[in-house]
C-alpha positions as CSV (number, residue, x, y, z in Angstrom):
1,X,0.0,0.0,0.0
2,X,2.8,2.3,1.0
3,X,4.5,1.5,-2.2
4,X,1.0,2.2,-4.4
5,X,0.7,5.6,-2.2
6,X,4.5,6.4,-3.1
7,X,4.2,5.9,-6.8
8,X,0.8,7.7,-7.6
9,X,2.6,11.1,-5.5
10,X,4.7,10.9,-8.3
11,X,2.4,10.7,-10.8
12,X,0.2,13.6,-9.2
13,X,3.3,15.8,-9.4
14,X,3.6,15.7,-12.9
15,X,-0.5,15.3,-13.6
16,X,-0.9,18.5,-11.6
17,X,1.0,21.4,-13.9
18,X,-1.0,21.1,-16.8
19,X,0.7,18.4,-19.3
20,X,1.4,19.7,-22.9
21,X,-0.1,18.2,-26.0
22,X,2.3,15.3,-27.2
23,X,0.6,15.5,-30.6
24,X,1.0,19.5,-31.3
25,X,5.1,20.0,-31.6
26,X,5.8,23.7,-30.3
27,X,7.0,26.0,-32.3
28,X,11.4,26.8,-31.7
29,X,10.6,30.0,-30.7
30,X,7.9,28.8,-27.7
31,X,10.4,25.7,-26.7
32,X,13.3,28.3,-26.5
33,X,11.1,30.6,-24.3
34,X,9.6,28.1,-22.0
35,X,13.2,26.8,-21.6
36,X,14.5,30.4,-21.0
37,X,11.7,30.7,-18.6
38,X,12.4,27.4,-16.4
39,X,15.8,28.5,-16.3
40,X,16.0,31.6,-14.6
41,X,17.8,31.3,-11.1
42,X,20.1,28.6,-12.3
43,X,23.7,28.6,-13.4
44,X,23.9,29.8,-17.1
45,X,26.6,29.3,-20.0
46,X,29.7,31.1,-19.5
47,X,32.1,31.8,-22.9
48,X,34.7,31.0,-21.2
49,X,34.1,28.9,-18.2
50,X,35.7,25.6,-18.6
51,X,34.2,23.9,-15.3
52,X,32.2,21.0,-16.5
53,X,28.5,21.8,-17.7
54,X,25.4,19.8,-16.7
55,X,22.1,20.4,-18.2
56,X,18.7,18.9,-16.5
57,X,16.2,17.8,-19.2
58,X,13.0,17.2,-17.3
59,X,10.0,17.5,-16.2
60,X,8.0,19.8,-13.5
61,X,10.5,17.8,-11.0
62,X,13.3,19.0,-12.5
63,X,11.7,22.9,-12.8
64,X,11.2,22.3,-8.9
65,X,7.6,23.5,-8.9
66,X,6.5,25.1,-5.9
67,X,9.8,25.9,-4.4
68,X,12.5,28.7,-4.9
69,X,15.1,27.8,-8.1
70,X,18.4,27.5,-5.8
71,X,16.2,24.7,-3.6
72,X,15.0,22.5,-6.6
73,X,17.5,19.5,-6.9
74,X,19.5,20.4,-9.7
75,X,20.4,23.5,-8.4
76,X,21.4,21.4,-4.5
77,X,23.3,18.9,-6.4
78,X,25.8,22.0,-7.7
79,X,26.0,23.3,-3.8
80,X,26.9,19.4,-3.1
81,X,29.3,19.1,-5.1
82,X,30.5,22.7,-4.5
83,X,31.2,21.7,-1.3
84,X,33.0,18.5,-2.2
85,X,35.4,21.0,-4.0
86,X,34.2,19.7,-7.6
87,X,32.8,23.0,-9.2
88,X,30.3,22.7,-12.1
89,X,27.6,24.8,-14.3
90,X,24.1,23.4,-13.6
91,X,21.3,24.3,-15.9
92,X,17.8,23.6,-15.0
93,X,15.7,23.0,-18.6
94,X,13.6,21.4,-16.5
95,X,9.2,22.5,-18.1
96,X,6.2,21.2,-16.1
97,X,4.2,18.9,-18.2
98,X,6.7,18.1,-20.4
99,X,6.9,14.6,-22.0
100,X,9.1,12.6,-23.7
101,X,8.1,13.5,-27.2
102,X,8.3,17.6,-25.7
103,X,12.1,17.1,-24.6
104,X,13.0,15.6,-27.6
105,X,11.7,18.4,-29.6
106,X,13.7,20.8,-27.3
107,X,16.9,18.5,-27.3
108,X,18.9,20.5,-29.8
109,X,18.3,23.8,-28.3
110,X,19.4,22.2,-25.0
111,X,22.4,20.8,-26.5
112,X,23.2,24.3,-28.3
113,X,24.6,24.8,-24.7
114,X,27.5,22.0,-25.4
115,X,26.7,19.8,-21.8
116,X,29.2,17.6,-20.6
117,X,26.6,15.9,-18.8
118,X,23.0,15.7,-20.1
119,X,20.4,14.8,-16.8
120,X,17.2,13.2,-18.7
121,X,14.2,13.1,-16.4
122,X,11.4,12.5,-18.6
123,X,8.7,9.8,-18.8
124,X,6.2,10.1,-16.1
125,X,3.8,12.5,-18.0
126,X,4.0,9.6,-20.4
127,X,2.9,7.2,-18.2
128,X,0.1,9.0,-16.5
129,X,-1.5,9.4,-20.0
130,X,-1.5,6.0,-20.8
131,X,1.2,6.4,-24.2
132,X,2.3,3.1,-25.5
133,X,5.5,2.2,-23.8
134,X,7.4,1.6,-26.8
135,X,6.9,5.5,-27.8
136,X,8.0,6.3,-24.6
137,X,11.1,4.3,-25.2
138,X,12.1,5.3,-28.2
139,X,12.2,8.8,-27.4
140,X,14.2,8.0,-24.4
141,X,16.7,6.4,-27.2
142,X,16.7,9.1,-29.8
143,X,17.7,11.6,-26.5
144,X,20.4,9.5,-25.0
145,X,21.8,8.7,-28.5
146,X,21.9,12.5,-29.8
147,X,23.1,13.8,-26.6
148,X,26.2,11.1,-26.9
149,X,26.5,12.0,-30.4
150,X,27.1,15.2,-29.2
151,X,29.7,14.3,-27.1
152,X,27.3,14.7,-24.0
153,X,27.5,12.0,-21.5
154,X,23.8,11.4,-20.1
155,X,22.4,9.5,-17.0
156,X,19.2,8.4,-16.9
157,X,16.5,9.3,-14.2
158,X,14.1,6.5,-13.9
159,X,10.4,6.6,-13.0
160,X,7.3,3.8,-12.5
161,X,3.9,4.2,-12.6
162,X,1.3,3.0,-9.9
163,X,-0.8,-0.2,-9.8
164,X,-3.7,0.8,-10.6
165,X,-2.6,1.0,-14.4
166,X,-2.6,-2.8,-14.7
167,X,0.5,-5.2,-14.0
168,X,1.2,-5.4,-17.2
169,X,1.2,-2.0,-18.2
170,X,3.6,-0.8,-15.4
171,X,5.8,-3.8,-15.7
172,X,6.6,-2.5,-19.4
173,X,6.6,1.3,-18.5
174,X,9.0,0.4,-15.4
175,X,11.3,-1.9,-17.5
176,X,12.2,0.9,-20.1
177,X,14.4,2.4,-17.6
178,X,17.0,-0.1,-17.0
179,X,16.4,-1.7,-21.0
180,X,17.5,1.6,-21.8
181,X,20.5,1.9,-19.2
182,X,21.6,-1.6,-20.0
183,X,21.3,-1.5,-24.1
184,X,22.7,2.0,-24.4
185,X,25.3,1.7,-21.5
186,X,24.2,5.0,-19.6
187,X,24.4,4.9,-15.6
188,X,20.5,4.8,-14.4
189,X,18.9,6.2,-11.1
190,X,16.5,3.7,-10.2
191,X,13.7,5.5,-9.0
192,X,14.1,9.7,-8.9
193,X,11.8,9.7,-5.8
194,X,12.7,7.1,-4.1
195,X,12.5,7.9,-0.3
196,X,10.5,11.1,-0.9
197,X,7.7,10.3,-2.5
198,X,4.5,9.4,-0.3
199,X,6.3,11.1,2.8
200,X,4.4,14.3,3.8
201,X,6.9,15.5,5.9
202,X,9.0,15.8,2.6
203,X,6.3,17.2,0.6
204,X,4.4,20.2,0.0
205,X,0.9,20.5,1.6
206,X,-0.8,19.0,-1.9
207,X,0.9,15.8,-0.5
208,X,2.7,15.6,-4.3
209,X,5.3,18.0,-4.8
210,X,8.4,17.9,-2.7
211,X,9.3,20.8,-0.2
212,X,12.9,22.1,-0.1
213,X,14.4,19.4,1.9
214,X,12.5,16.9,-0.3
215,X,14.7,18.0,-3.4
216,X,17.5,17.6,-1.3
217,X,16.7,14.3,-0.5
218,X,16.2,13.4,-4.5
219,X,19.7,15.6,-5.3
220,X,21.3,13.0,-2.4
221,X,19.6,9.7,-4.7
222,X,21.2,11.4,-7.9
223,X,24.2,13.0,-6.9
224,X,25.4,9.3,-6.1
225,X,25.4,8.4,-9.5
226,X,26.5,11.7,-11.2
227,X,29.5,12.8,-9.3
228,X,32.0,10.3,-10.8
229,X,30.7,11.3,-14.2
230,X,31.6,15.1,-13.8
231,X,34.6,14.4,-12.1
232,X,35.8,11.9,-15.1
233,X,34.2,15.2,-16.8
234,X,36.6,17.5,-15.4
235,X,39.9,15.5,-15.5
């Protein structure tokens, strides 16, 4: 029950801020302001800064909806590693409602910004509106793929949808995840939320969207997969 009440506060947080159309691609100049917009308050590109640059392709998670932009998780995991003595440029292009289909549309903007490290965190809007799993995949696979062509390395946040979709609907939504990690070869974070969602001490009074020290829990469940990728970054 706990688990069921854990994985549908994920699903609320992303159900919540008004998904986008999957089947109406935005026009450049709307992606580009929308990801302008979720950006403010984060680390931008420097011409000459040569610390390692990590960009956050997500969802409202990522944008860190309901909280300030230096407390969403992104913008904690730069502070951690800060204080670790690893120094980075984070970039929040994190839009609420996005989908997987959305942050593949805005992929080469996001990668106009030359990341060392693309952070994808898409999929859940997906899931909540019942899109075939092998959509969701592949956009997952055209993402990872162009951001490595790039020259990006990418880590993969994972995400699962709740029971009540049917056993064998989230088996195939929750196996994309680590098909993706293993087939690709990308280092996966299991499950963004896990320890935060369904805890109302760690979440906002809607019971869905995580407070401040609730992104700092989800930076801690990332940052222990990302921090020997920027460091191998760096050297």
């Amino acid at each position: 029950m706990r688990f069921a009440a854990l994985v549908m506060s994920v699903l609320l947080v992303l159900s919540v801020i008004g998904c986008s159309d999957d089947r109406e691609a935005a026009p450049d100049v709307l992606v580009e302001r929308r990801v302008r917009a979720s950006a403010a308050g984060t680390v931008q590109p420097a011409e000459h800064d040569t610390r390692p640059r990590v960009i956050f392709l997500g969802d409202s998670l990522t944008a860190g909806y309901g909280v300030n932009a230096d407390e969403a998780f992104p913008a904690v995991i730069g502070e951690m590693l800060a204080a670790e003595g690893v120094n980075v440029q984070i970039i929040n292009m994190g839009v609420s409602g996005d989908t997987t289909a959305g942050g593949l549309r805005r992929l080469e903007w996001s990668l106009k910004q030359q990341p060392d490290v693309l952070v994808v965190g898409l999929g859940g809007n997906d899931g909540l509106r019942g899109l075939a799993p092998e959509a969701t995949a592949r956009n997952l696979r055209q993402i990872i793929e162009r951001a490595r062509e790039s020259g990006a390395r990418v880590l993969l946040l994972g995400m699962m949808m709740p029971p009540n979709y049917g056993p064998e609907y989230t088996e195939q939504f929750r196996a994309i995840y680590p098909r993706l990690a293993r087939d690709l070869e990308v280092p996966l974070v299991p499950f963004l939320l896990e320890g935060v969602g369904g805890d109302a001490t760690l979440n906002q009074p809607d019971g869905i969207h995580p407070t401040a020290e609730g992104h700092r829990r989800v930076a801690e469940n990332v940052l222990s997969h990302l921090r020997e990728m920027v460091r191998e970054s760096d050297s």
